[in-house]
Every structure is written in C-alpha cells, then in structure tokens.
C-alpha positions as CSV (number, residue, x, y, z in Angstrom):
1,X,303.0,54.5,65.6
2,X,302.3,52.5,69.0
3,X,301.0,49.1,69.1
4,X,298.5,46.8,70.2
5,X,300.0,44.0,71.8
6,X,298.2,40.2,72.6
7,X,300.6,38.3,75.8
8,X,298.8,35.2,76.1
9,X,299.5,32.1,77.9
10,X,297.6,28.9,80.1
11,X,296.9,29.6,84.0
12,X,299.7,30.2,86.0
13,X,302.1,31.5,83.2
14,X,302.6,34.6,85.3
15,X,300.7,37.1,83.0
16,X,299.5,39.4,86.0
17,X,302.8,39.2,87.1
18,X,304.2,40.2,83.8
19,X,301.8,42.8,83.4
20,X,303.2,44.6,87.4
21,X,306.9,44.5,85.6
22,X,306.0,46.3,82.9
23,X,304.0,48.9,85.0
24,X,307.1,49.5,87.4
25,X,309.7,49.1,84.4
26,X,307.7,51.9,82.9
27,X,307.4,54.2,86.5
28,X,310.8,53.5,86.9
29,X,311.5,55.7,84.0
30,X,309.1,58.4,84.8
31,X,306.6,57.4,82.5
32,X,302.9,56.4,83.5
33,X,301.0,53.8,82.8
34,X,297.0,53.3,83.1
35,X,295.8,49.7,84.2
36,X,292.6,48.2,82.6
37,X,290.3,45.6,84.5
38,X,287.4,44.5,83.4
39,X,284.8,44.1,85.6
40,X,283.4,40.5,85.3
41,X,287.0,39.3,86.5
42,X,286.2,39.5,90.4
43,X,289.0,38.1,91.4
44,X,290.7,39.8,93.7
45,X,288.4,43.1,93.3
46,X,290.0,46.0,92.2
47,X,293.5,45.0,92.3
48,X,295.7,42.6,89.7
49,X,296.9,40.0,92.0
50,X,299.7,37.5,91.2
51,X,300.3,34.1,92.1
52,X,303.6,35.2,93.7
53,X,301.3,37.5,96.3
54,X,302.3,40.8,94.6
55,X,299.3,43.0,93.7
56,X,298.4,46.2,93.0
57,X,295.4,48.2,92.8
58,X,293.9,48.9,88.7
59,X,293.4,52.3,87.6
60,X,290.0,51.4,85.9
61,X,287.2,49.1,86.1
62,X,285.6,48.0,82.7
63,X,281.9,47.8,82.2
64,X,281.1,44.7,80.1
65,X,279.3,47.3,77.3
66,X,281.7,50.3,77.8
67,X,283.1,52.2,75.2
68,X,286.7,51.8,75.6
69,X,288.1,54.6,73.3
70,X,285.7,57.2,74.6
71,X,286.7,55.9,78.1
72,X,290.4,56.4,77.7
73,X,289.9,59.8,75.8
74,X,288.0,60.8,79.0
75,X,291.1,59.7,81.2
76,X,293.5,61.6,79.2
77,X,291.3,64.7,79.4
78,X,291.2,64.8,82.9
79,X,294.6,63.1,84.0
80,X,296.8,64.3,80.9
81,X,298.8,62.0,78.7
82,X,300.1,58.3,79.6
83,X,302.8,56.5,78.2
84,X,301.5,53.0,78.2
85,X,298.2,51.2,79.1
86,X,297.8,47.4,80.4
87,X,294.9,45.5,80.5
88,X,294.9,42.4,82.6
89,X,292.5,39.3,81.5
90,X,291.8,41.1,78.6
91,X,290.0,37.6,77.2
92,X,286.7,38.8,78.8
93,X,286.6,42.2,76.6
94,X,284.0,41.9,74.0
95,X,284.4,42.1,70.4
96,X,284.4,45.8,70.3
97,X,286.3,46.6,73.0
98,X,289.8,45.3,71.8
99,X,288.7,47.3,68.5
100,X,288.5,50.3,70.5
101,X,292.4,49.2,72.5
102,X,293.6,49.4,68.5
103,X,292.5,52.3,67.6
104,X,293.9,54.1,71.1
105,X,297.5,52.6,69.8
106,X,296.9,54.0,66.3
107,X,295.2,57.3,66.4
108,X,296.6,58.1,70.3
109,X,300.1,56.2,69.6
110,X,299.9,54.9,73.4
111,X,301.4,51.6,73.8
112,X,298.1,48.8,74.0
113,X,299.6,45.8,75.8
114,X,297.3,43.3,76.9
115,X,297.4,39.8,79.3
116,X,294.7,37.2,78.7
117,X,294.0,33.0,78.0
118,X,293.6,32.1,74.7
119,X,290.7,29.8,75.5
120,X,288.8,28.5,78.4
121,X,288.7,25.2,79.8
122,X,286.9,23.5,77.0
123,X,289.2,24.1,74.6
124,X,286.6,26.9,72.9
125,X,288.2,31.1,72.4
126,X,287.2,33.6,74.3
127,X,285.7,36.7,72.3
128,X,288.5,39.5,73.3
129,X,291.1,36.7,72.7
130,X,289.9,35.8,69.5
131,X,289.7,39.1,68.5
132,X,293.3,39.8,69.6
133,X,294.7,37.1,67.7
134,X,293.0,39.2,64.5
135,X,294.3,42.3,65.6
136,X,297.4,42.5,67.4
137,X,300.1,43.8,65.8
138,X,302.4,41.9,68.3
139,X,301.8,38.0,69.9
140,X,303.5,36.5,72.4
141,X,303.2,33.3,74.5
142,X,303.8,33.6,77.9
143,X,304.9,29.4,78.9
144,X,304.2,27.4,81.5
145,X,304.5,23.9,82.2
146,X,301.9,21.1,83.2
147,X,302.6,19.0,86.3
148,X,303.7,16.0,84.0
149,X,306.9,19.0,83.3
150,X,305.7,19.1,79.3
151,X,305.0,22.6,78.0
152,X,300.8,23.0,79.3
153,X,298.7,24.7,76.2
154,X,294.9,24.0,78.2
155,X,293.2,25.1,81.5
156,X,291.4,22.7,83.1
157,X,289.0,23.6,85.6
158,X,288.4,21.5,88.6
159,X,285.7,22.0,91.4
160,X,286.1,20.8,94.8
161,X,289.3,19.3,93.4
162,X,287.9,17.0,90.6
163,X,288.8,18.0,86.8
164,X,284.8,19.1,85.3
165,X,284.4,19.1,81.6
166,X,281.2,21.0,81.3
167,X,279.6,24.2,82.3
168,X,279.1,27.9,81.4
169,X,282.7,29.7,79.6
170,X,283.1,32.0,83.1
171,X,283.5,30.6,86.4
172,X,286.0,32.8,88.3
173,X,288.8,30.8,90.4
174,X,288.1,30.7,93.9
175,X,284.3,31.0,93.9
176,X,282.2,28.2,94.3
177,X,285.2,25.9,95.1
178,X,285.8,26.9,91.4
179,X,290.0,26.5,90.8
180,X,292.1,25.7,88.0
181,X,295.1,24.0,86.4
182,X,297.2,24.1,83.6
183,X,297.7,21.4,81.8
184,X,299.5,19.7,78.5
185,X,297.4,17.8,75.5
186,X,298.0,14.5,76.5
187,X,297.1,15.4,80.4
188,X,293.9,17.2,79.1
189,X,292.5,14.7,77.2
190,X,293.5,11.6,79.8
191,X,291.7,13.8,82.5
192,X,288.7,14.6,80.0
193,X,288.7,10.5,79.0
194,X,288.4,10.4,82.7
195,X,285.7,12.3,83.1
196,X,283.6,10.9,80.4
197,X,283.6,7.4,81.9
198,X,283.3,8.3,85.3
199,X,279.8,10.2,84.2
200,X,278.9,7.5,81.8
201,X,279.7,5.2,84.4
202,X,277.5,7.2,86.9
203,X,274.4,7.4,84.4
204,X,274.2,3.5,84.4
205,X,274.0,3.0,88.1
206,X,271.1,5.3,87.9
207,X,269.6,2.9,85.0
C-alpha cells in the first residue's frame, strides 16, 4: 500500500525545492509524477518556484472546493497511470481535500507526498496542515535556521520590512510588500514584544 506523506518545515526550509528533487529523482527512473498546486497560492502562477531560482511549471491547479479524488481519477483516465503525486503548499488544502490525497494512496496505492507550513505567522495551524498531522502516515521536518543560527520553528511576516503581528491567516509573499522570515522562539516572541509596545506606544500619542 502507498502512502500519504506530511514534509513540513518554516519558510525557507527548501520544501519547493525538495518537492523538484523528488519529481526529477522519480523521471530519472522513468516513472511520472503529477504536481498539485492549489490555486489560492499565487505565487509564482502556475509554476513551483524555489528560493534557489529553479522552477517548474505544476501539472494541476486546485480549486479551493475541488474534489481531489474525483480530480485525480479523471487525470488517470485520460493520462494513464502515475507513479507518484506532489503537492506543493499543501497547508492551504481544506479539510477534505487531504482526506481525498489519503484515500488516492490507499485505494490507488500512488505515492501522496505533500510540502506545506505547519502554521502561519501567528503561531495558529493551517486547516490542510492540521489535517496532515492527523492523517499522514509519514512526517518529516524539513529544518532551517533563524538569523540568530538556532533551529527557526515560526514564520514571521513582515510588511514593508517591519515584523506585523496581526492580520488575515493568507497574505501571499511578495504582494502588498507582504514578505516573510523564519524565525526561532526566542526571536519570535522578542520581535512580537516589539511589536506590542511599539503599537501600545503609538495608541498613547494618539490619547
């Protein structure tokens, strides 16, 4: 029986760059592979894009409501079989979706391995993550280091350069000045501290 696998890690861990050396690993051998996107991820369009500059274009688009088992039965029908399929920022699948990515490992026995964060920048899970962690039958942290050089579990989110600590869970890097940072627990929370005065600070000058 395939698998369902979770490869998580903080920004800049290298998961989409992970996720392009399993696909040519796989080619290399003959075998094809199917490359899952969904659609609110913007970034970069229709392509996986690493922080190294590699990229390469995804295979399919998801809908933020689609059906992903009837989708991939679909695929296979018209395309014939795959040996593997790879879904990058798989954190922004809902609930549903990464049920349907276990069952195409169990009843298909195709080879589920998906890239994503763990949570967002206020510390909170996203609902495909979440859902991963449940369901996976394999977990793996991908590690990266904060700029301090201690192991960075958080993404902070910074906009025109300053660290924010509120806001909506999806802002995609490199809109609206929108970037992002990994970071440690001691950096997070000094930056957050930070924040909280500087605001509070703010609030009483208008007073």
């Amino acid at each position: 029986m395939a698998k369902l696998y979770f490869r998580y890690g903080a920004m800049n861990c290298g998961k989409s760059t992970a996720l392009q050396q399993v696909a040519y690993n796989y080619e290399e051998r003959g075998m094809r592979v199917v490359i899952l996107k969904p659609k609110i991820d913007t970034k970069g369009g229709d392509k996986v894009i690493s922080r190294l500059g590699i990229e390469r274009k995804v295979d399919l688009i998801v809908e933020k409501d689609e059906d992903l088992y009837k989708m991939m039965k679909r695929y296979l029908f018209e395309n014939g079989s795959i040996d593997c399929i790879l879904v990058d920022e798989a954190q922004f699948l809902n609930r549903e979706q990464v049920d349907n990515l276990f069952e195409i490992a169990v009843k298909e026995n195709i080879p589920v391995i998906c890239y994503g964060l763990r949570t967002d920048f206020l510390m909170n899970g996203f609902e495909g993550s979440e859902r991963l962690l449940l369901l996976a039958h394999s977990i793996e942290e991908l590690k990266t280091i904060c700029s301090c050089g201690r192991k960075a579990l958080l993404n902070g989110r910074k906009i025109d350069g300053e660290f924010v600590f509120e806001g909506n869970q999806v802002a995609i890097e490199q809109e609206n000045h929108v970037e992002y940072e990994s970071l440690c627990p001691t950096c997070y929370i000094k930056k957050k501290e930070t924040y909280i005065k500087k605001k509070l600070s703010g609030n009483k000058q208008v007073l």
